[in-house]
N, C-alpha and C positions, 0 to 999 in steps of 0.2 A: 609529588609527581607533576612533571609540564610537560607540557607538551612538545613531539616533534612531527618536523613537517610529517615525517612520512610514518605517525602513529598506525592510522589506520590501512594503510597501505602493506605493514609490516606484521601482521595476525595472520596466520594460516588459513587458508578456505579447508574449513571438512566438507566430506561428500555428504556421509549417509545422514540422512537424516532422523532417525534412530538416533544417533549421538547428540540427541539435541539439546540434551540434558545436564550434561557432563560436564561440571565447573571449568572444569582445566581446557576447554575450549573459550575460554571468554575471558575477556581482558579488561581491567580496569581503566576508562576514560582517564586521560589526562586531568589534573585538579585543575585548569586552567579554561575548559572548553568549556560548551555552553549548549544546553538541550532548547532544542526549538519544538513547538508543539503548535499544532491548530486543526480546528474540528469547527464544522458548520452550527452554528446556534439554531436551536428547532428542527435540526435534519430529519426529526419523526416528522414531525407536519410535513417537509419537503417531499418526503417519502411517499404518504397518507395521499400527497397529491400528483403521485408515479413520477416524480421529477426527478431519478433515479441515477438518469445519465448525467444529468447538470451536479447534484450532488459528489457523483464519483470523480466528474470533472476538475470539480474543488480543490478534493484533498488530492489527485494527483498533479493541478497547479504549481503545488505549492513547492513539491520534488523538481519540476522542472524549473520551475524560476531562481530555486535556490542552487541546483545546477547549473545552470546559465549564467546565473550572475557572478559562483569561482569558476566560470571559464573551466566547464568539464573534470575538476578536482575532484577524486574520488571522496566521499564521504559518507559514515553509516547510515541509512534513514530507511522507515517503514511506513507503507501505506495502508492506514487505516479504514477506507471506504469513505467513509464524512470528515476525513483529517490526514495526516500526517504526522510521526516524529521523527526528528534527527540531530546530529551531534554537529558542531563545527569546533575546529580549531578557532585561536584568537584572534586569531592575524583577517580571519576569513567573517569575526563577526561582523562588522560595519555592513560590508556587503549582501550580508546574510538579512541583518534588518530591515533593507531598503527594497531587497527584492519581497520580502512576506512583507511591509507594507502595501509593495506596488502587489502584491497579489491580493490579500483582505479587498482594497481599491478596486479592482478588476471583476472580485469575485461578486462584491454588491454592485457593480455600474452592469457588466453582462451578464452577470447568472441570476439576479436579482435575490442572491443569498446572502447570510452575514456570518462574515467568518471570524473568527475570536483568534489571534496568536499571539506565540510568547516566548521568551527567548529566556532561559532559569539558567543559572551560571552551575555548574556541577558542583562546584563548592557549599551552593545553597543544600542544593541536594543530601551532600554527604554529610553538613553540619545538621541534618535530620535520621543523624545514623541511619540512612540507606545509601546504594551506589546505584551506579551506572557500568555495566560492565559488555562489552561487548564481541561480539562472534562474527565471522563470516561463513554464509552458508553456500556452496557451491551447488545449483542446481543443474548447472552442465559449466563444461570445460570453457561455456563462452561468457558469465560474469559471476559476481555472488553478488550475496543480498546479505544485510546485516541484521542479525538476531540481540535481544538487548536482556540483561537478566541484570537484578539487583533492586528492582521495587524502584527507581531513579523514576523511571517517563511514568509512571503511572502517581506519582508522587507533581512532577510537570505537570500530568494531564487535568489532575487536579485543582492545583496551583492557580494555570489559567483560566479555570471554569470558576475561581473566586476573584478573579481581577487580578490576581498579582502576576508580575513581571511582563504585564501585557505591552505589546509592540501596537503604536496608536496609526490607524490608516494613515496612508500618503494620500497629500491632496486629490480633489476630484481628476479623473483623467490621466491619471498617470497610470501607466501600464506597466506591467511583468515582460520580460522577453522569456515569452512560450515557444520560443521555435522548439520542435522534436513534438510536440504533444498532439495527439492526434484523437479520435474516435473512429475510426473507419469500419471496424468490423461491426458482424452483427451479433446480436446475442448468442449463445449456444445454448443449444435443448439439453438437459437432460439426457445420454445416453442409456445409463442405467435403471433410472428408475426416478432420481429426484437430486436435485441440489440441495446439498444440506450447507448452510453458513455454520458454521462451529466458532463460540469463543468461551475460553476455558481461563480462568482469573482464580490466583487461588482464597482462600477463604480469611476473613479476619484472623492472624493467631493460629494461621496453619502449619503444620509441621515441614518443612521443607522437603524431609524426604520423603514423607508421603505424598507430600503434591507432584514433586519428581517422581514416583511411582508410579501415580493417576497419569499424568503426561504420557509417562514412554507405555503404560499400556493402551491409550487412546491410538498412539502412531503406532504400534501394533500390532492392533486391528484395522489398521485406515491401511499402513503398509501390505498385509493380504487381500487388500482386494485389488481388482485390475487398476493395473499404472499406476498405484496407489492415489485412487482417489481423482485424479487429474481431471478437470471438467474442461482442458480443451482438446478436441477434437486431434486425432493424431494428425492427420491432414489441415490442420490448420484452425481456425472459428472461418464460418460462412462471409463472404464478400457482397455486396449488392451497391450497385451504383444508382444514381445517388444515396449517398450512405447514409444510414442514420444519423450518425454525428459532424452532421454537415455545419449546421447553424453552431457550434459550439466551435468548431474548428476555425468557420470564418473569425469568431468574437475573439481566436487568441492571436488571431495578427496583427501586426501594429502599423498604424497609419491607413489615411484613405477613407473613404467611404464604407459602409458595410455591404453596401451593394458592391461596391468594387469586391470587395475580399471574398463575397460569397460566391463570385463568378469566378474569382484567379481560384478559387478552392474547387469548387464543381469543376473545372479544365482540369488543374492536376490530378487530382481522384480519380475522374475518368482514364485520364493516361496513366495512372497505378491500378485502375481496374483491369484496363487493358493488356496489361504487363502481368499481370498477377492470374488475368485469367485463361492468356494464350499461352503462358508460361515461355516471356518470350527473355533470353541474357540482354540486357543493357547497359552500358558501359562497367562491366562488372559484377552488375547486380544479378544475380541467379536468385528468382522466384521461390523454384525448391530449398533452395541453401535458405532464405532466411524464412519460411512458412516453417521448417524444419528448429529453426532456431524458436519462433515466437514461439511454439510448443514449449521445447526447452526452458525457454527464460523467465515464463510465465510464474507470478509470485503466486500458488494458491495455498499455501503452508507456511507461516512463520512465526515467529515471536518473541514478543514485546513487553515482559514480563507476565506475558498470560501466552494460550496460546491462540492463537486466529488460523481457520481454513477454509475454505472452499470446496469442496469436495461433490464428486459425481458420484450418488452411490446410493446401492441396492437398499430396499424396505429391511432387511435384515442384517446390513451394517448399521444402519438409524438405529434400529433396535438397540443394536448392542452399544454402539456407543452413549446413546440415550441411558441404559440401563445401570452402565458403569459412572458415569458421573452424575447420574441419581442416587447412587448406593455412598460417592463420595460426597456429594453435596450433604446426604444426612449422616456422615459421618464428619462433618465440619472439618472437610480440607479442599473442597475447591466451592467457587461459583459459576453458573454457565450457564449462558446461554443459546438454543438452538436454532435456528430459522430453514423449515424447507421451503422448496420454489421451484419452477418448471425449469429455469434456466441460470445461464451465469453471463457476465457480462466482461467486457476488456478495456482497458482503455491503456494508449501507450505511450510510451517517451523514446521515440529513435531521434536520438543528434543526428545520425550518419548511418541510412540505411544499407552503408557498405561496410559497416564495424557490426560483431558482433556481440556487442555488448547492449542492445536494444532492448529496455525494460517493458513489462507487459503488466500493469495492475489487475488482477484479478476480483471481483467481489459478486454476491446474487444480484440477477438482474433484476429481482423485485423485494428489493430493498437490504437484502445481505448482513455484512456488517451492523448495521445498525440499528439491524429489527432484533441481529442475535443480541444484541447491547442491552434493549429494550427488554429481550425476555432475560436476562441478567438482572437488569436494575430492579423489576418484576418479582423476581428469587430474593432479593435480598428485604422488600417489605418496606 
C-alpha cells in the first residue's frame, strides 16, 4: 500500500465517541509514511520543578512547527503533554525533519529542555508484525483529531527512547516557525470536584477484546457524567492580562531582540484582551463564535494506542473509574495510570483566528499527562 496525497484527508470523521473502539473506523497508514515521535527527556524533574507550562509548550511545538513547515496540510498527529506523535506522507518527510530539528533546537536554546525526536518509517513498524492504523475523530462540525490503534506509535515511542531513528538537532539558533502557538489563557479550576489525568495502555499479551471492553466501559462511565467529563469551562477557560504565558509566547517568535518580542506580545494580548473581554466584532472576528469553538475543539479525550484524558469530574466517578481498571489491571489486560489535580491547563495552535479549525491541547495543570505516565511505569515494577 502507498501512499496518496489525500490518504488522510479521505477517512470519515465519526462523532460519538463511544465508537472509539470499532476497528472498521480506522485505516491502515500508507507502507510508505513515516511516524514522527518526541517527548521531553526527564519531564518528571521538569515537572517536580512546576515547570509545567514550558513542558506543555514543548510537545505542542512540535504540532505547530511541523504544521507550518507542509504549509497547513492536514495531517494525523496527537498531543501527548511532554511529547507529541504523528504520521507524514513522503513527499512531506524532508520538511518534516527540518522543522522537529529546528524545534529539538529551540526547545533546549528557550525552554531550557531536551527534547528526543524521531522519525520510524511505517514499514519498520510493520516488519515488527504491528501497525499503524488510523481514525479521525470529530469533536464538533469545526475540525477532527486523529485517533491511532495498532501498537505502531507506541512501538515509535519506544524506539526513540533507545536511540533509534533519532532526528539530530539543527544547529544552534535555528528556529521553528511557531506562528499560531499561543499560551494566553489561564488555568481552569476544577468545577466538579478534581481533575483526574487518565491514561489507560493495554497490558503485555492482553487480549484485545478485552481491553476493547475495559475501554468502552471507561467512556461509559466518563460519557454520564456532565459534558462528559470536559474540564473547559462552557464559557470558555479564564482570560487575564498580562497572561501567564507571556514569556513562552515572546520565545516562539522569530527575529529581533527578546525584549522587542515580549513588548510586540504584551501590545497584542492586550488588544485580544480587550476584544475578548468587551466582546467587541473585529474585522470578522466574533469573540462569542470562537470562545464557543475553543470549548468545542478542545482535545481532552483521545487515543494513541492507549487511551489519554483529561477530565473534570466528581470524587465518585474517580472512584469508579479507579475501581474498574483496578479489577482490569489484576485481571492482566490493561495498565494505567491516574493523576488527580486542582485544575487543567490549555495551550493552543490558531493559524487564523477567523477559521474554525483552531486546535486547543489539553493536559493537568500540575503535571497531568506525565505524572499519569509515571504512576503507569510505577504499576508496571
Amino acid at each position: 500500500m502507498t501512499s496518496g496525497e489525500s490518504f488522510y484527508g479521505g477517512i470519515p470523521v465519526f462523532r460519538g465517541f463511544t465508537s472509539l473502539m470499532d476497528p472498521a473506523l480506522y485505516a491502515p497508514l500508507p507502507d510508505d509514511w513515516s511516524i514522527g515521535v518526541a517527548d521531553i527527556v526527564d519531564s518528571t524533574k521538569a515537572i517536580a520543578a512546576q515547570r509545567y507550562k514550558a513542558v506543555n509548550m514543548a510537545g505542542a511545538a512540535v504540532i505547530a512547527a511541523v504544521t507550518n513547515a507542509l504549509e497547513g496540510r492536514e495531517f494525523p498527529f496527537v498531543f501527548g503533554g511532554d511529547g507529541a506523535s504523528f504520521a507524514v506522507a513522503p513527499h512531506d518527510l524532508d520538511a518534516t525533519r527540518e522543522a522537529l530539528a529546528a524545534t529539538a533546537t529551540w526547545v533546549r536554546e528557550d525552554l531550557d529542555l531536551t527534547m528526543r525526536v524521531a522519525l520510524v518509517p511505517v514499514s519498520a513498524i510493520r516488519a515488527q508484525g504491528l501497525d499503524v492504523r488510523v481514525a479521525r475523530f470529530g469533536p464538533s462540525a469545526n475540525l477532527s483529531y486523529a485517533m491511532f490503534s495498532g501498537g505502531g506509535l507506541a512501538f515509535a515511542d519506544a524506539a526513540m527512547k533507545r536511540g533509534e531513528f533519532a532526528v539530530a538537532e539543527a544547529p544552534a539558533g535555528t528556529q521553528p516557525d511557531l506562528s499560531g502557538l499561543s499560551c494566553r489563557f489561564e488555568v481552569m479550576p476544577a468545577a466538579r470536584g478534581l481533575i483526574l489525568s487518565v491514561l489507560v495502555m493495554p497490558a503485555r499479551g492482553a487480549d484485545p477484546h478485552a481491553f476493547r471492553k475495559v475501554i468502552e466501559d471507561i467512556i461509559h462511565l466518563v460519557e454520564r457524567s456532565p459534558d462528559g467529563g470536559r474540564p473547559v469551562p462552557p464559557q470558555g477557560p479564564p482570560l487575564k492580562w498580562p497572561p501567564q504565558g507571556l514569556e513562552f509566547e515572546a520565545r516562539t517568535k522569530r527575529g529581533g531582540p527578546l525584549l522587542a518580542r515580549r513588548a510586540s506580545v504584551l501590545a497584542y494580548t492586550l488588544f485580544v484582551y480587550l476584544i475578548m473581554r468587551f466582546d467587541l466584532n473585529v474585522g470578522g472576528f466574533v469573540p462569542n463564535v470562537y470562545k464557543r469553538q475553543v470549548v468545542e475543539n478542545s482535545d481532552f479525550r483521545k487515543y494513541d494506542d492507549g487511551l489519554r484524558m483529561i477530565l473534570d469530574c466528581t470524587p465518585q466517578l474517580e472512584r469508579g473509574l479507579s475501581d474498574r481498571l483496578a479489577a482490569a489491571a489484576r485481571d492482566g489486560i490493561v495498565r494505567y495510570g491516574l493523576y488527580p489535580q486542582d485544575a487543567a491547563m490549555m495551550t493552543c495552535f490558531t493559524p487564523s483566528a477567523l477559521r474554525s479549525d483552531h486546535v486547543h491541547f489539553i493536559d493537568g495543570a500540575r503535571g497531568g499527562y506525565a505524572s499519569a505516565a509515571t504512576a503507569l511505569k510505577a504499576m508496571m515494577g
